[in-house]
C-alpha positions in Angstrom: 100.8 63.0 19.4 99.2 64.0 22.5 95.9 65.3 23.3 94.7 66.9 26.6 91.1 68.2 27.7 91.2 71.9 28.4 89.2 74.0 30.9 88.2 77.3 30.3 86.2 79.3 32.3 85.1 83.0 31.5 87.2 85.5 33.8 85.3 86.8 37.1 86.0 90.7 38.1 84.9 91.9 41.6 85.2 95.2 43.4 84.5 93.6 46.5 80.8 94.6 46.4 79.6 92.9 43.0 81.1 90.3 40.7 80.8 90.2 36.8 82.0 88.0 34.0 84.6 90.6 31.7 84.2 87.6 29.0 87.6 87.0 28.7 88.5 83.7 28.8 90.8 81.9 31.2 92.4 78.4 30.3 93.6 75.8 32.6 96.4 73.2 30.7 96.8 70.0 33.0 100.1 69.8 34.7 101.4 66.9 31.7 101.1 69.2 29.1 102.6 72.2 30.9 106.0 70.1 31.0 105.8 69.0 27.1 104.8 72.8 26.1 107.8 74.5 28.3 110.4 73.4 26.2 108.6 74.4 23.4 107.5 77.9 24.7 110.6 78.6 26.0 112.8 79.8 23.2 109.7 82.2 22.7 109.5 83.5 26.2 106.3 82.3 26.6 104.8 80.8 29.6 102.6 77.3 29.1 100.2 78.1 32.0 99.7 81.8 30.7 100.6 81.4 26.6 96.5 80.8 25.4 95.1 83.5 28.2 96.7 85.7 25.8 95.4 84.7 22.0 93.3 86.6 20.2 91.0 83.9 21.0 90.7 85.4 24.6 86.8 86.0 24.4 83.5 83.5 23.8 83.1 81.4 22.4 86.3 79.4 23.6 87.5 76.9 20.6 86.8 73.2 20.3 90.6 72.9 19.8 94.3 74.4 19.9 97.1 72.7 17.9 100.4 73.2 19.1 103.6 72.4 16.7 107.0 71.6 18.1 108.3 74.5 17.3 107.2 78.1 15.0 106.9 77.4 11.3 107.0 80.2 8.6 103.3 78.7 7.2 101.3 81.6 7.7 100.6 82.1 3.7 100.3 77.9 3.7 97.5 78.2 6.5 95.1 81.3 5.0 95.2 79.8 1.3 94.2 76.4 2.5 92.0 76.9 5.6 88.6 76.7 4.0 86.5 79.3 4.1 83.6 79.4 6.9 85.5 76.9 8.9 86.6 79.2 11.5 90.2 78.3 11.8 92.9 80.6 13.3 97.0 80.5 13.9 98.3 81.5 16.7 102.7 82.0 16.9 104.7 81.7 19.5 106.7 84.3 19.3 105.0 88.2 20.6 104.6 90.2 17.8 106.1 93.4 17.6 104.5 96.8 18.8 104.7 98.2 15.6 104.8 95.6 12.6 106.6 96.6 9.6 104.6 95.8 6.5 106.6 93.4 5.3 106.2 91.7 9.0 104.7 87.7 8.3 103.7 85.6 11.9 104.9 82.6 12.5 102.4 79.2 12.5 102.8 78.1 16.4 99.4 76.8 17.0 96.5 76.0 15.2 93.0 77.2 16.9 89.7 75.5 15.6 86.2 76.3 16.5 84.6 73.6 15.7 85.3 69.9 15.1 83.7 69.9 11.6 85.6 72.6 10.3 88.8 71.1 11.3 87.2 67.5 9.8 86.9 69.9 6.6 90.4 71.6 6.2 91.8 68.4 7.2 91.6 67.4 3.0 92.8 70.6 2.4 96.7 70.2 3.6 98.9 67.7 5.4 99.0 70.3 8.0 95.2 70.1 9.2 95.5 66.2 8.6 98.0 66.2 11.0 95.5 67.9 14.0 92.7 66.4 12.6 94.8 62.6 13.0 94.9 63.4 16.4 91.8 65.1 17.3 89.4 62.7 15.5 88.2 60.9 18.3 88.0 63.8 20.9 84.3 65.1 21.9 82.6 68.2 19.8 81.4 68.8 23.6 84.7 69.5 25.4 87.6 71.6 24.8 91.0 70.0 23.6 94.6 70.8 23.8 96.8 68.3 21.3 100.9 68.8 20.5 101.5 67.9 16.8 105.1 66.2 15.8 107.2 67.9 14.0 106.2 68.2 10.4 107.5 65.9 7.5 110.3 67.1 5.6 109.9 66.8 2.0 106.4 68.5 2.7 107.5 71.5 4.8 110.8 72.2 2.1 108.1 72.2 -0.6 105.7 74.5 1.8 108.1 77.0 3.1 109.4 77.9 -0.3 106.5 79.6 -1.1 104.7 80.4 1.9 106.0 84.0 1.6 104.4 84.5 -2.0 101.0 82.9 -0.6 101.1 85.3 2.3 101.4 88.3 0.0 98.8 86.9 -2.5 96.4 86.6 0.6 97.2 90.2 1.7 97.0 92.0 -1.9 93.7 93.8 -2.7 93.1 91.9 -5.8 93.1 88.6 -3.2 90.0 89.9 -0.9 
């Protein structure tokens, strides 16, 4: 596991005359892990240096941390059962999601985004997944932004996971589950 600190700046706009912040945030990966995360991205035709400028996480407050996996897991369902609630954690995937999802459309689990280092300390005895980031994360500062990649995820766990992620996914989406 790696871990690398992240800068992120809000965005500047000018029309020559006046400059504003547009609150949209801006991050800056260190050139390290830019080369671990382009053979990742890749396949997804993402971009390292531009992938997290476009999350949904794109205005303040920035996160504490992003978790990237190896590779895109079909763990969406895994991560919004087990996340607890009130820790504000979010997924990100890799892969663009289509203009026009179908209903039956799932994301995939790329990276993990946490706002705070306590929430991720909290979901972290909730699933082997948030263990995982929180294994490597433990020691960062609450005070500075952090970029880690995960390893891939064990086996016997992620065969256990994946065959039911779907049905948790759906549970989390029905109206008798909000």
């Amino acid at each position: 596991m790696s871990y690398f600190e992240l800068r992120i700046a809000e965005a500047v706009v000018t029309d020559g005359n006046t400059t504003a912040l547009n609150k949209r945030l801006v991050y800056a990966i260190p050139d390290a892990a830019e080369r671990l995360l382009q053979p990742i991205l890749e396949p997804y035709g993402q971009d390292p240096y531009w992938y997290f400028d476009k999350l949904e996480t794109g205005t303040a407050p920035a996160p504490w941390a992003i978790a990237c996996f190896d590779r895109e897991y079909d763990l969406a369902g895994h991560v919004v059962t087990t996340r607890p609630a009130g820790a504000d954690i979010r997924f990100a995937a890799y892969q663009p999601s289509p203009k026009r999802p179908t209903s039956d459309f799932i994301p995939g689990l790329g990276a993990l985004i946490f706002f705070s280092k306590t929430g991720l300390r909290e979901a972290a005895a909730t699933s082997p997944l948030f263990a995982t980031a929180w294994e490597s994360l433990q020691d960062c500062s609450a005070h500075q932004n952090w970029l880690t990649l995960l390893p891939p995820l064990s086996d016997p766990w992620l065969s256990k996971a994946l065959r039911i992620d779907h049905r948790l996914w759906n549970e989390h989406l029905s109206p008798d589950a909000r």
